[in-house]
KEGU-158564 format. One record per residue (C-alpha): chain; y negated, z, x negated; residue number from 1; residue in one letter. Coordinates in steps of 0.05 Angstrom, whole numbers, padded with zeros to 5 digits, always signed. Each point is the difference from the previous one (the first is absolute). Example, Ala and Ser with C-alpha at 12.3 -4.5 7.8 and 13.67 -1.06 7.14 Angstrom:
! residues 2
NODE  cadena   north      up    east  num  residuo
NODE       A  +00090  +00156  -00246    1        A
NODE       A  -00069  -00013  -00027    2        S
This chain:
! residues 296
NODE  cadena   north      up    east  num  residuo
NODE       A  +00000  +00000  +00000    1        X
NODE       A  -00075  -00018  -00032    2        X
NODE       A  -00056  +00040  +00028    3        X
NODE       A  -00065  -00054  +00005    4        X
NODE       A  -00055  +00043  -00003    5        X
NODE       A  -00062  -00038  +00005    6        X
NODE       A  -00076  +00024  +00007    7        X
NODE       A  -00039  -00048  +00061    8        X
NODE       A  -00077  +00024  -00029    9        X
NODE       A  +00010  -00012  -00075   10        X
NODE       A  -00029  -00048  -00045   11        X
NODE       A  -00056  -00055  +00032   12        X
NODE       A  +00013  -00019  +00060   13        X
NODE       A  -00008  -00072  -00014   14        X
NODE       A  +00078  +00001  -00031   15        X
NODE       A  +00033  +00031  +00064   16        X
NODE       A  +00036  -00067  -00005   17        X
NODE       A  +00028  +00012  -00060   18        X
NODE       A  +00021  +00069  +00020   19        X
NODE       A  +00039  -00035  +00066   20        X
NODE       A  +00026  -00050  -00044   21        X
NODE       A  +00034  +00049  -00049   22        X
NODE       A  +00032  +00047  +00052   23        X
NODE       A  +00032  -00054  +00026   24        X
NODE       A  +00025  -00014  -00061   25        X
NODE       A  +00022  +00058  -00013   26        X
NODE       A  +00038  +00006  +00075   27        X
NODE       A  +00042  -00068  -00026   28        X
NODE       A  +00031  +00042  -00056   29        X
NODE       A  +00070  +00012  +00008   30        X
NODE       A  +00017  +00064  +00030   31        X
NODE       A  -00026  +00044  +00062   32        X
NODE       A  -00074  +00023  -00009   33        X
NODE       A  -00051  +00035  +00047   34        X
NODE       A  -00076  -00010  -00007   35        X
NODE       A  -00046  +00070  -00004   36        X
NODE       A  -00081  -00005  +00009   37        X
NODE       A  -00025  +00053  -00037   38        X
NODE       A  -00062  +00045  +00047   39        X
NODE       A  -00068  +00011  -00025   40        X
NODE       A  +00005  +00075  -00002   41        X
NODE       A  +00074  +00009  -00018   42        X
NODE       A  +00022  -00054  -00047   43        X
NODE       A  +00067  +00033  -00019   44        X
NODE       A  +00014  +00029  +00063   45        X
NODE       A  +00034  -00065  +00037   46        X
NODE       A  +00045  -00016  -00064   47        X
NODE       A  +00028  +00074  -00003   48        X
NODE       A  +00013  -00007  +00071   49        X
NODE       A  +00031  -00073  -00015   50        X
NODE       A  +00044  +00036  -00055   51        X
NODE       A  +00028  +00051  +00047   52        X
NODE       A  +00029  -00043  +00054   53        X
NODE       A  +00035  -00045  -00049   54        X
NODE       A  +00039  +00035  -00047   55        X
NODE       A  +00021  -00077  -00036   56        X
NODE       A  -00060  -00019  -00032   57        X
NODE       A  +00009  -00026  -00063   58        X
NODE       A  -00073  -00029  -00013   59        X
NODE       A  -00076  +00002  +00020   60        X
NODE       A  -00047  -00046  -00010   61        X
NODE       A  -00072  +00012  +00002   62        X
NODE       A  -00032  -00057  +00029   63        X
NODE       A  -00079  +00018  -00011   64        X
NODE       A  -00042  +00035  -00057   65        X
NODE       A  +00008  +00055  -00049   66        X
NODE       A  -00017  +00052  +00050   67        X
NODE       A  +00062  -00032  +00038   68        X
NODE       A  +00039  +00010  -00056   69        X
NODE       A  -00008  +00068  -00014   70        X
NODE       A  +00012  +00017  +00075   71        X
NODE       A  +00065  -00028  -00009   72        X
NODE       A  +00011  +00038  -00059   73        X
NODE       A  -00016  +00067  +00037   74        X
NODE       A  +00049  -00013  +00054   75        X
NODE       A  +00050  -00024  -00036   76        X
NODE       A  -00001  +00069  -00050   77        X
NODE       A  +00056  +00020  -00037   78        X
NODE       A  +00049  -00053  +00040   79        X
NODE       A  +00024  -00056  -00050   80        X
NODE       A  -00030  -00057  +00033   81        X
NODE       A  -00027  -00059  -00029   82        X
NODE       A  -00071  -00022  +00016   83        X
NODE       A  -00021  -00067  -00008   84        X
NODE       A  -00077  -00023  +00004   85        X
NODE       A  -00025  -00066  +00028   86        X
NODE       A  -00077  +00007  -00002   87        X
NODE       A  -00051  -00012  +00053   88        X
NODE       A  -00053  +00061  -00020   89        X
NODE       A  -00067  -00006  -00031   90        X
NODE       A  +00021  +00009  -00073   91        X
NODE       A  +00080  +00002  -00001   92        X
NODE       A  -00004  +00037  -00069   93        X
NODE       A  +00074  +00016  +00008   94        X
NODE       A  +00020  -00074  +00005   95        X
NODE       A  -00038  -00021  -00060   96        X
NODE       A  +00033  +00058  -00026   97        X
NODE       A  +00067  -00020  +00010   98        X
NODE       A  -00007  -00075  -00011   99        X
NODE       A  +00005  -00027  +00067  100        X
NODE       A  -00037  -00047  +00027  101        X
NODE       A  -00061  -00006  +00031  102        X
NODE       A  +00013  -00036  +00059  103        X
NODE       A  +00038  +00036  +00048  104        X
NODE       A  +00046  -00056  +00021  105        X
NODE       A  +00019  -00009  -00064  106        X
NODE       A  +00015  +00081  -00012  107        X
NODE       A  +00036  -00005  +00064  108        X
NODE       A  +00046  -00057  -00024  109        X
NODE       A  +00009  +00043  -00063  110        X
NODE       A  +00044  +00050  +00031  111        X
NODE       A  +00045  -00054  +00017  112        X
NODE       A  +00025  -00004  -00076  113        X
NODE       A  +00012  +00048  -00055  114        X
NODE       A  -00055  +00059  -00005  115        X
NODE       A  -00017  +00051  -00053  116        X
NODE       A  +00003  +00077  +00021  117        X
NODE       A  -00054  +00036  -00040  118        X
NODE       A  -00001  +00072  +00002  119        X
NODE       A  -00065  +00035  +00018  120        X
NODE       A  -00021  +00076  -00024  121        X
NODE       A  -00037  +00027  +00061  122        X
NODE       A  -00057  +00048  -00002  123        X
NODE       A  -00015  +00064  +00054  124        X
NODE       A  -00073  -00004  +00016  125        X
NODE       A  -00026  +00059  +00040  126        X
NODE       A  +00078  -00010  +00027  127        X
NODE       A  -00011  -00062  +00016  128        X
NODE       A  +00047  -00054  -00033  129        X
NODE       A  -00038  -00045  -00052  130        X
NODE       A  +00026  -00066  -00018  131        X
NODE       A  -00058  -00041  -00032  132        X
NODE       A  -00060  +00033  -00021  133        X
NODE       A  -00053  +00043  +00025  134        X
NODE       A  -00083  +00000  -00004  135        X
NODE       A  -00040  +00050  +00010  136        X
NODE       A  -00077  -00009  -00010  137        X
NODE       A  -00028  -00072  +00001  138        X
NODE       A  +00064  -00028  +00021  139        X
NODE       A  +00018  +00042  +00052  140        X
NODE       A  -00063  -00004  +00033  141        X
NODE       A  -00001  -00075  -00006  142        X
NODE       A  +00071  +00006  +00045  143        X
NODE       A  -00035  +00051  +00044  144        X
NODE       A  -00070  -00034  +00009  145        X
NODE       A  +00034  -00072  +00022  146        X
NODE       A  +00020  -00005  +00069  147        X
NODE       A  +00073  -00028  +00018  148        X
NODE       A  -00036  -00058  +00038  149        X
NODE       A  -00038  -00025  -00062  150        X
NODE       A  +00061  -00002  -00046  151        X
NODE       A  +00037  -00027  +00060  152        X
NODE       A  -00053  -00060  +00013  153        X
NODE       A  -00013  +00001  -00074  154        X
NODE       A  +00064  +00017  -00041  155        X
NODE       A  -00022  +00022  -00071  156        X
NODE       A  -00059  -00036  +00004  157        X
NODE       A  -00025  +00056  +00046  158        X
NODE       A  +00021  +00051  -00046  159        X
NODE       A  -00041  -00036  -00050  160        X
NODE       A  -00066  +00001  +00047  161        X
NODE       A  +00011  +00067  +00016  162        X
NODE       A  +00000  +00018  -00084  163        X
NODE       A  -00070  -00040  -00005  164        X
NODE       A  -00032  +00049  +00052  165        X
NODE       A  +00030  +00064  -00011  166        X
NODE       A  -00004  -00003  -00080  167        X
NODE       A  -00081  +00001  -00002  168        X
NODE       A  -00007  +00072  +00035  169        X
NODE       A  +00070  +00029  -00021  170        X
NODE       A  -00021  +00071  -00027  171        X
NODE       A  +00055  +00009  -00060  172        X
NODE       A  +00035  +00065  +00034  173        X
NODE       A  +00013  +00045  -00067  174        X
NODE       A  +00079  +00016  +00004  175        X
NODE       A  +00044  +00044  -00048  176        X
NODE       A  +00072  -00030  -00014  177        X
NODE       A  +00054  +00049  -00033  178        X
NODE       A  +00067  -00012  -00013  179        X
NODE       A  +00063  -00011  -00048  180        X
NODE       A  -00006  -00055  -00053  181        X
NODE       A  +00064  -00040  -00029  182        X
NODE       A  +00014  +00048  -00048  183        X
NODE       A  -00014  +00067  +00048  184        X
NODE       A  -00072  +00010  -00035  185        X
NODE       A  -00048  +00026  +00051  186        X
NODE       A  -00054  -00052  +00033  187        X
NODE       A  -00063  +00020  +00023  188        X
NODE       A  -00054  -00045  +00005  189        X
NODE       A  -00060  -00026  +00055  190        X
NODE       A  -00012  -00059  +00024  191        X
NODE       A  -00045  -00042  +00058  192        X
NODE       A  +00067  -00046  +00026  193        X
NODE       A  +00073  +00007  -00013  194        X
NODE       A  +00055  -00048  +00002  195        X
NODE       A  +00072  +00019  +00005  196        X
NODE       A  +00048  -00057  -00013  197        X
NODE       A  +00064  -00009  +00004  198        X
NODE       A  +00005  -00072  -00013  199        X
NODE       A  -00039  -00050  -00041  200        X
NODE       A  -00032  -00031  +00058  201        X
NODE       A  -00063  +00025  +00043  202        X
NODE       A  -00025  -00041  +00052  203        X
NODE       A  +00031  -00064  -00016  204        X
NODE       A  +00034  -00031  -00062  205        X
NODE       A  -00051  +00031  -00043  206        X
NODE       A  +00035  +00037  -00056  207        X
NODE       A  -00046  +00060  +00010  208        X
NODE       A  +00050  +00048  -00040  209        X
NODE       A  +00049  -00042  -00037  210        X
NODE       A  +00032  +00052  -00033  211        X
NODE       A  +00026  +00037  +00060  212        X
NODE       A  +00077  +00000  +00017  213        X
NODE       A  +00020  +00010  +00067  214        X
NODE       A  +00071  +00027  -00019  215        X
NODE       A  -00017  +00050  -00047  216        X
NODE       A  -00024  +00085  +00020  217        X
NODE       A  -00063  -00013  -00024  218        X
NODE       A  -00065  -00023  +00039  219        X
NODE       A  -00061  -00034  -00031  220        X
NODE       A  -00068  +00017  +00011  221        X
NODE       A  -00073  -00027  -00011  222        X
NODE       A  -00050  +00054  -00004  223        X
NODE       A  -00068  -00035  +00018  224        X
NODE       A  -00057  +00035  -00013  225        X
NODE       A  -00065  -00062  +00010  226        X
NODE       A  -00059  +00024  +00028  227        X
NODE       A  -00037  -00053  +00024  228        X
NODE       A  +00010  -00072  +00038  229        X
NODE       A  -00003  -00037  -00064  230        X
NODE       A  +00056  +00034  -00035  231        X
NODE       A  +00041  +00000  +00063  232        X
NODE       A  -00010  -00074  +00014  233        X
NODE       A  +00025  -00012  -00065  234        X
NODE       A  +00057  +00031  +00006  235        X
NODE       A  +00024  -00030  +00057  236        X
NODE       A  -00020  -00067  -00023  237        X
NODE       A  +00032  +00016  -00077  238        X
NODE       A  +00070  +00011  +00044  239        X
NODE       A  -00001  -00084  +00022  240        X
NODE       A  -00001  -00015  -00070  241        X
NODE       A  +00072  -00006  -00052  242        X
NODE       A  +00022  +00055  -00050  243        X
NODE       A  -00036  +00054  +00048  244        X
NODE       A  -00071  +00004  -00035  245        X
NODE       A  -00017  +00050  +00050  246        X
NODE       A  +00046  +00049  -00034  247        X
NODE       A  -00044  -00007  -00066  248        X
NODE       A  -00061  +00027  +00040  249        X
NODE       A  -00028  +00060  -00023  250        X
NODE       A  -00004  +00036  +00063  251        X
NODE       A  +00078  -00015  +00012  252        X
NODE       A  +00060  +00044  -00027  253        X
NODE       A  +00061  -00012  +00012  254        X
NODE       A  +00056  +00055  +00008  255        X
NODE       A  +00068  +00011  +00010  256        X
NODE       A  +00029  +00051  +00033  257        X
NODE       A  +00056  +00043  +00039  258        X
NODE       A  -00045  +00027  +00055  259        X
NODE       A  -00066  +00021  +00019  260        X
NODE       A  -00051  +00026  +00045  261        X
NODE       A  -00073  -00030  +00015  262        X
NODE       A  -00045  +00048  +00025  263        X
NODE       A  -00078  -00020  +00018  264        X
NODE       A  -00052  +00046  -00030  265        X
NODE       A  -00054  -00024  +00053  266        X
NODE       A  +00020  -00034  +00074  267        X
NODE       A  +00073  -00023  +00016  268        X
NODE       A  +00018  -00055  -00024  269        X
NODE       A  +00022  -00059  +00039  270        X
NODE       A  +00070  -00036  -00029  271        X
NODE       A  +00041  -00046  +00025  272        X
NODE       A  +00082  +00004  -00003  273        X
NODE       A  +00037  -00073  -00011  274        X
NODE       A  -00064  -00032  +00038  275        X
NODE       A  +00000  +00058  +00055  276        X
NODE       A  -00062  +00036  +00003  277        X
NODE       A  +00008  +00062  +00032  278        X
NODE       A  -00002  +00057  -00062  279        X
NODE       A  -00055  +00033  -00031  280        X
NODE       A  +00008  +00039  -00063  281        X
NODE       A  +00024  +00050  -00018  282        X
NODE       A  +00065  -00027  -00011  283        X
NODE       A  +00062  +00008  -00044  284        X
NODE       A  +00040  -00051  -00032  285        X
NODE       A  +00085  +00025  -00008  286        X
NODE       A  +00056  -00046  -00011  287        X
NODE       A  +00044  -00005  +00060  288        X
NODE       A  +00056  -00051  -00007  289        X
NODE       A  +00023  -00068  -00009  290        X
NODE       A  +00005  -00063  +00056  291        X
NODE       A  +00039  -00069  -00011  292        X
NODE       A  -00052  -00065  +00003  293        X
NODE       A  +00029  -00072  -00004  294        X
NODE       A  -00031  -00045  -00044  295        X
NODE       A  +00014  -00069  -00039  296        X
């Protein structure tokens, strides 16, 4: 049995064709399969319902964005169940991720052949299953401050409007990050934005960390500290650009570590989980477990 879970508000709404096209796709590959629409406020809810009346599932797909994803990821748990990704978010940094493609026809007809399970280390933020990456400052608001209906008429695009408007008058919240390094040396450091990766990508196939290994106990970290829209705008800008220049910035450090806790010295902070924006700091960052992603 494959579990088709599939998201009917993500991405631009100008490639809901695409999204029809690759579910039924997916509904022509051999086997039984039922189709799930995730719900606004409960994105996990309808697939851990799906997973309890069938006891046969042997696969889920996650027909939308990286949000999608890591819904399916919190349903499915501890259960040894393959998920496989065919993209139709905004920024499908998990397909880039795992070398599928872009198109998600294409990614649907993929699962028809030989795929590559890729086991990913998952992270407990404020109990709350990571899978991706999490911002908190800058990014976060930028998830918080652009409405659903802009990134859905827009797609990224929106996102990118939404950067241009908020960066000018974005007050640089002062933060304090602590936490374990690689080696167990003690972190404890400030910073204006954070970003917690667990894979290379961020918002796209920019290789915003290219360092970072999804499969390993370890989670990287940038510790921003700019202060003004300059310095942020070139950061953002320095990320589009080969052999990560933006890393080389002196406002930029770059950490590894086994867990840690951001705390804001001023206001909350607003932070966004796998492209969900619903936390605000403070918030703690614990390894949780491990899920099963197919890629090529």
């Amino acid at each position: 049995m494959r579990i088709i879970v599939y998201n009917p508000r993500g991405g631009a709404a100008i490639w809901q064709s695409r999204l029809a096209a690759a579910l039924r796709e997916l509904q022509r590959l051999p086997g039984d399969s039922v189709l799930v629409p995730t719900e606004a406020r409960d994105m996990d809810g309808p697939i851990r319902r799906t997973l309890a009346m069938h006891s046969d599932v042997t696969q889920v797909v996650a027909c939308g964005g990286d949000g999608t994803v890591a819904a399916c990821a919190t349903a499915v748990g501890t259960a040894n169940i393959p998920i496989a990704i065919v993209p139709t978010g905004t920024t499908n940094v998990l397909a880039f991720e795992l070398g599928l493609p872009a198109h998600p026809v294409r990614a649907a007809r993929a699962l028809a052949g030989a795929m590559r399970p890729v086991v990913f280390r998952t992270w407990s933020v404020n109990g709350r299953p990571m899978l991706l990456q999490l911002g908190v400052g800058f990014d976060g608001l930028l998830m918080w401050r652009t409405p659903r209906r802009v990134k859905r008429a827009l797609g990224f695009l929106g996102v990118v409007i939404s950067a241009l408007r908020l960066g000018p008058s974005f007050d640089y919240p002062p933060m304090r990050v602590t936490g374990a390094l690689e080696d167990g040396t003690p972190l404890d450091a400030n910073a204006t934005s954070v970003m917690v990766a667990n894979a290379k990508r961020w918002a796209g196939p920019q290789l915003a960390v290219p360092m970072a290994d999804t499969t390993d106990d370890l989670v990287d970290v940038l510790l921003l500290s700019y202060q003004s829209f300059p310095e942020l705008a070139r950061f953002w800008l320095a990320i589009l650009f080969p052999n990560a220049p933006h890393l080389r910035l002196p406002y930029v450090r770059h950490v590894r570590l086994r867990r840690l806790t951001i705390a804001s010295l001023a206001r909350p902070v607003e932070a966004h989980l796998d492209g969900e924006p619903d936390l605000t700091t403070p918030l703690t960052v614990e390894p949780l477990g491990r899920v099963t992603l197919l890629g090529l």
